[in-house]
Residue frames as a rotation matrix with the C-alpha (Angstrom) as fourth column:
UNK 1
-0.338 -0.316 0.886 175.83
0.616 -0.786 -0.046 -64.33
0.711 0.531 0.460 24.89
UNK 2
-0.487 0.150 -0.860 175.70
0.860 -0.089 -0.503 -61.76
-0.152 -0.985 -0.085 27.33
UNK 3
0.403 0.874 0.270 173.69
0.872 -0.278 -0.403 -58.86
-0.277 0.398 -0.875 27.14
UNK 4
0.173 -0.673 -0.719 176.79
-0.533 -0.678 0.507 -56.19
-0.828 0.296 -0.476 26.22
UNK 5
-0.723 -0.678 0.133 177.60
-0.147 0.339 0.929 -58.65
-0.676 0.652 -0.344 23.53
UNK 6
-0.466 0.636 0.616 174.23
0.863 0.480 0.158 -58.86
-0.195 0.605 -0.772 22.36
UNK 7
0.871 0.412 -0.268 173.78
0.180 -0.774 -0.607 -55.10
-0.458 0.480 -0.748 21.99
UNK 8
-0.447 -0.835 -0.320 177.49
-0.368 -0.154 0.917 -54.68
-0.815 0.528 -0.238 20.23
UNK 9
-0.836 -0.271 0.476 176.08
0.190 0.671 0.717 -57.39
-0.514 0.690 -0.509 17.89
UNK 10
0.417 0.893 0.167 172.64
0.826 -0.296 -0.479 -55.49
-0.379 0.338 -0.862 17.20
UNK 11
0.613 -0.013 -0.790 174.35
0.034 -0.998 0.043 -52.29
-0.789 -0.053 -0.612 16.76
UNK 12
-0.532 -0.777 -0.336 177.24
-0.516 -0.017 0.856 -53.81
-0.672 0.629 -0.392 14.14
UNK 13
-0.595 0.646 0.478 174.03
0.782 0.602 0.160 -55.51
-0.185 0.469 -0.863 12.74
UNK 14
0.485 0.708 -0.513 172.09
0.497 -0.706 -0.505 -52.27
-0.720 -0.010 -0.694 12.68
UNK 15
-0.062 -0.772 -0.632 175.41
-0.610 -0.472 0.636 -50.31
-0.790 0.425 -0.442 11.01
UNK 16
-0.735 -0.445 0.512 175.09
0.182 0.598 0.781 -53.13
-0.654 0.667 -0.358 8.28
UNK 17
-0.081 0.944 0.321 171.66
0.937 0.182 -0.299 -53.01
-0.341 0.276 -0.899 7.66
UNK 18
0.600 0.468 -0.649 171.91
0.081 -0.843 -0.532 -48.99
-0.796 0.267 -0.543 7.02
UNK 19
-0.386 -0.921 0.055 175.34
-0.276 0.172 0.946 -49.66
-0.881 0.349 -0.320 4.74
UNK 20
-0.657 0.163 0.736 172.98
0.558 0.761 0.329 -51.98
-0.507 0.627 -0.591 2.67
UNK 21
0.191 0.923 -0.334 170.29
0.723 -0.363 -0.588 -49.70
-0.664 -0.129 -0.737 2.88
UNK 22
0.324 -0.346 -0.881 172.36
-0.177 -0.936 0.303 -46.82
-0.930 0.058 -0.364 1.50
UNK 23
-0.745 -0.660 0.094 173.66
-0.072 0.219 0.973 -48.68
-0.663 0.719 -0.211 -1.27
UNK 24
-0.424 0.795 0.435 170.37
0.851 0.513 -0.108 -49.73
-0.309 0.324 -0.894 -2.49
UNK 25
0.638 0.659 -0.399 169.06
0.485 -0.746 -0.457 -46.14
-0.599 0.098 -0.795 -2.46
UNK 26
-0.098 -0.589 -0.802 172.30
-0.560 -0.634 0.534 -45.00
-0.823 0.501 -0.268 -4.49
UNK 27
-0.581 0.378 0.721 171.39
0.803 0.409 0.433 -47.84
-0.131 0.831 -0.541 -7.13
UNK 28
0.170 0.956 0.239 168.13
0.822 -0.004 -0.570 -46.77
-0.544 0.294 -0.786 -7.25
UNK 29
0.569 -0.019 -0.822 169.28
-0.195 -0.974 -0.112 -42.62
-0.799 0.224 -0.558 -7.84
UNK 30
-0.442 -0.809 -0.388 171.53
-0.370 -0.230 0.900 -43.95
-0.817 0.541 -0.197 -10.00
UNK 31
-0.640 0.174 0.749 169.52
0.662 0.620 0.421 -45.83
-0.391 0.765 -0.512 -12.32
UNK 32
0.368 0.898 -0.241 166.89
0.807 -0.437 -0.397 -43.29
-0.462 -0.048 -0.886 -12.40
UNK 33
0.556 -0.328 -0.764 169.23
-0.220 -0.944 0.245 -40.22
-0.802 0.033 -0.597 -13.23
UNK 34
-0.692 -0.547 0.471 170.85
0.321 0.350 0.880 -42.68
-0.646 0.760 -0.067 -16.07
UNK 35
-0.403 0.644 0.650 167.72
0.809 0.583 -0.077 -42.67
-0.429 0.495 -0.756 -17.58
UNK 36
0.734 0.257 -0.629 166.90
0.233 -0.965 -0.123 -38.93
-0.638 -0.057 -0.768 -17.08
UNK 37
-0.153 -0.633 -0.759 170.09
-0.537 -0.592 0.601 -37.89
-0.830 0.500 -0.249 -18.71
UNK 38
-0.570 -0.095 0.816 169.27
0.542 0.703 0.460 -40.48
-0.618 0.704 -0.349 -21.37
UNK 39
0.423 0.872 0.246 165.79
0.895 -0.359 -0.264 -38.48
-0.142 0.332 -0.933 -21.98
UNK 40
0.602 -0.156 -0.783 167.65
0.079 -0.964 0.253 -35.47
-0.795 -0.214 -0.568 -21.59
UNK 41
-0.312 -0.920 0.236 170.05
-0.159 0.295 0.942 -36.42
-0.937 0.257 -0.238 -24.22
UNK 42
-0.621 0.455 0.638 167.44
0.779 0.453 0.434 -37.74
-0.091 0.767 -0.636 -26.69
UNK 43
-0.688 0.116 0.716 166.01
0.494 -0.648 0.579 -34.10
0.531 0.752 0.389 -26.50
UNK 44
0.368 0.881 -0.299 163.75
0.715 -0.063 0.696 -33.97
0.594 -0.470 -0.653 -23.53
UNK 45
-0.675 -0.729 0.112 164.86
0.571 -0.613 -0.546 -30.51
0.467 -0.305 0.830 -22.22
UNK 46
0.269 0.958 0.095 161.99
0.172 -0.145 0.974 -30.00
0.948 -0.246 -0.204 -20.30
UNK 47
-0.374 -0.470 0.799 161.85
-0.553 -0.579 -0.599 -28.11
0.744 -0.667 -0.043 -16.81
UNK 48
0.596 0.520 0.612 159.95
-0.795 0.489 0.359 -30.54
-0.112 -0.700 0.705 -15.14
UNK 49
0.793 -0.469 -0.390 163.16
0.374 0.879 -0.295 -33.31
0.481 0.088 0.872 -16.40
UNK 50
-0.340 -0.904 0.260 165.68
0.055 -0.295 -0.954 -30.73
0.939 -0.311 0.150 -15.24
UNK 51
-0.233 0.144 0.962 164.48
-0.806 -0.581 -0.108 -30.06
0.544 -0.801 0.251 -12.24
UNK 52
0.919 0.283 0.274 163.92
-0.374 0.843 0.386 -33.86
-0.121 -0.458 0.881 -11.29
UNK 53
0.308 -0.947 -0.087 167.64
0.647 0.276 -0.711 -34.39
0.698 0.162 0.698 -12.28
UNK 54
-0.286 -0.320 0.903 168.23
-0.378 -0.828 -0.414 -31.68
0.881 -0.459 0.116 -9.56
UNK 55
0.299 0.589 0.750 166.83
-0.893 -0.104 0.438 -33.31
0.336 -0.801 0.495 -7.13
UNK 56
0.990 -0.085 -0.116 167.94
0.115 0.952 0.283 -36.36
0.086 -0.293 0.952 -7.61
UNK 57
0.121 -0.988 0.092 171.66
0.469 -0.025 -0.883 -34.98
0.875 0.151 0.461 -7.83
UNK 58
-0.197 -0.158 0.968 171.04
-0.483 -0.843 -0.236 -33.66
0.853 -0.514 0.090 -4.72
UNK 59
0.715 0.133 0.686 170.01
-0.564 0.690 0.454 -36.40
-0.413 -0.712 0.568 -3.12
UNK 60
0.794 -0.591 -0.140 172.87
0.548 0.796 -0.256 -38.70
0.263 0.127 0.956 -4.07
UNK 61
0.141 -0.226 0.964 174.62
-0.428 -0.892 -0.146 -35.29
0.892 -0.392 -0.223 -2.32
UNK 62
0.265 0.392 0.881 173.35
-0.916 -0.184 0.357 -35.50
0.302 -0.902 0.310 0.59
UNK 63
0.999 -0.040 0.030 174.01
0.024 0.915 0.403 -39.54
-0.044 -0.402 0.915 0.49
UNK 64
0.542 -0.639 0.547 177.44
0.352 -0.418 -0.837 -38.42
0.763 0.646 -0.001 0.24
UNK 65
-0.158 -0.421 -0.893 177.72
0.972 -0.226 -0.065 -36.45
-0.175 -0.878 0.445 3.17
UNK 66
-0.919 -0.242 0.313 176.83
0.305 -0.937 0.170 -33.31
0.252 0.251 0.935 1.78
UNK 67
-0.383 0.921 -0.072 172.93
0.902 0.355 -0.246 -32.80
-0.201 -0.159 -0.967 3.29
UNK 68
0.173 0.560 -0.810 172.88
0.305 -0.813 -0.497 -29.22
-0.937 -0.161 -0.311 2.71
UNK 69
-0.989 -0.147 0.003 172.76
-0.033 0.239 0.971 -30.15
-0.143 0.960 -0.241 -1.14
UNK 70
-0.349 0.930 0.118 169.27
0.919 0.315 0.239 -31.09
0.185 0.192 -0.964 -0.62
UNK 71
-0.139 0.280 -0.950 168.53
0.623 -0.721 -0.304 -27.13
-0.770 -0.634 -0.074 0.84
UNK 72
-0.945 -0.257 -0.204 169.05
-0.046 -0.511 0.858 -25.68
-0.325 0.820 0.471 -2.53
């Protein structure tokens, strides 16, 4: 392997590794905000639940493509 093919293959190995990375962190917001709206649902209308449900809807923004979601 020469040493152009062996940075192509680090870089299309890097590009995976964030892909995976990204997906994982949209699970994660995604389970988390299930749960919030669950609490939110079951009566928990607290500013300190809304305002973590903001944040996290802003971040899953920003993973999106939208980063100036997260500026709000």
């Amino acid at each position: 392997m020469t040493s152009a093919e062996r940075a192509q293959w680090q870089a299309d190995q890097d590009a995976k590794d964030a892909a995976w990375e990204r997906e994982l962190e949209w699970r994660h917001i995604t389970r988390k905000l299930e749960a919030l709206y669950g609490a939110v649902k079951a009566g928990d209308g607290s500013e300190y639940t809304r305002q973590r449900v903001g944040r996290l809807e802003a971040l899953q923004q920003a993973l999106m493509g939208f980063p100036a979601a997260l500026a709000d």
